[in-house]
C-alpha positions in Angstrom: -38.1 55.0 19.8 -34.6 53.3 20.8 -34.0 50.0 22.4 -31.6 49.2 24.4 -30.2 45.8 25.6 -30.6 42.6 23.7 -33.1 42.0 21.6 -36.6 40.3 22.7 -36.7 36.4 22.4 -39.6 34.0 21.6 -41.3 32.0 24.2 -39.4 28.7 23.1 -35.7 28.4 22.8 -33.6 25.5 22.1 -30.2 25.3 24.3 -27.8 22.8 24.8 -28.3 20.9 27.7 -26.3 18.2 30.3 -27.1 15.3 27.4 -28.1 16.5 23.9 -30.6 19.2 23.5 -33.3 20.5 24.5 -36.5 23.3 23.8 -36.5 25.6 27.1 -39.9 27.2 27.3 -39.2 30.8 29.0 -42.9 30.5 30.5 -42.5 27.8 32.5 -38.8 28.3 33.1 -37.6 24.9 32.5 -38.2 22.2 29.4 -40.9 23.0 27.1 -43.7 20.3 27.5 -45.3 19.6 24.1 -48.8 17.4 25.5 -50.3 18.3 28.7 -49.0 15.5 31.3 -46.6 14.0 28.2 -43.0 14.3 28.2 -40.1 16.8 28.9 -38.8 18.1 25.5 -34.7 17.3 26.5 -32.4 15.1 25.4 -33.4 15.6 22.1 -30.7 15.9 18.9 -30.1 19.2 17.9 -32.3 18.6 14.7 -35.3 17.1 17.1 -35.0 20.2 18.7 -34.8 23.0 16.5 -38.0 20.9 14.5 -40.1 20.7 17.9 -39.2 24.7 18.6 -40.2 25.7 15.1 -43.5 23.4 15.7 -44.4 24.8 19.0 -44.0 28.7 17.7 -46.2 28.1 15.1 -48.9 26.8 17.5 -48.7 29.8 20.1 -50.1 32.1 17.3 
């Protein structure tokens, strides 16, 4: 079988954002929100963020 296109991504992504990074969750279409009713993951340094991603992927398995 052939794909074509770009290759599948994971749920959680981190991107640069307005100020510093942040962990875009493709689910909810917006910032990834590690606790139920806690905060947005943005504004993070890159290394926050790419920590927090890895984090989160491991937990969705």
């Amino acid at each position: 079988m052939e794909y074509v296109g770009r290759p599948m991504q994971g749920r959680f992504l981190v991107r640069k954002g307005n100020t510093g990074w942040m962990v875009y969750d493709s689910e909810r279409k917006g910032p990834a929100q590690p606790e139920k009713g806690g905060p947005f993951a943005e504004k993070l340094t890159k290394e926050q963020a790419d920590s927090l991603a890895q984090r989160l992927k491991s937990q969705i398995r």
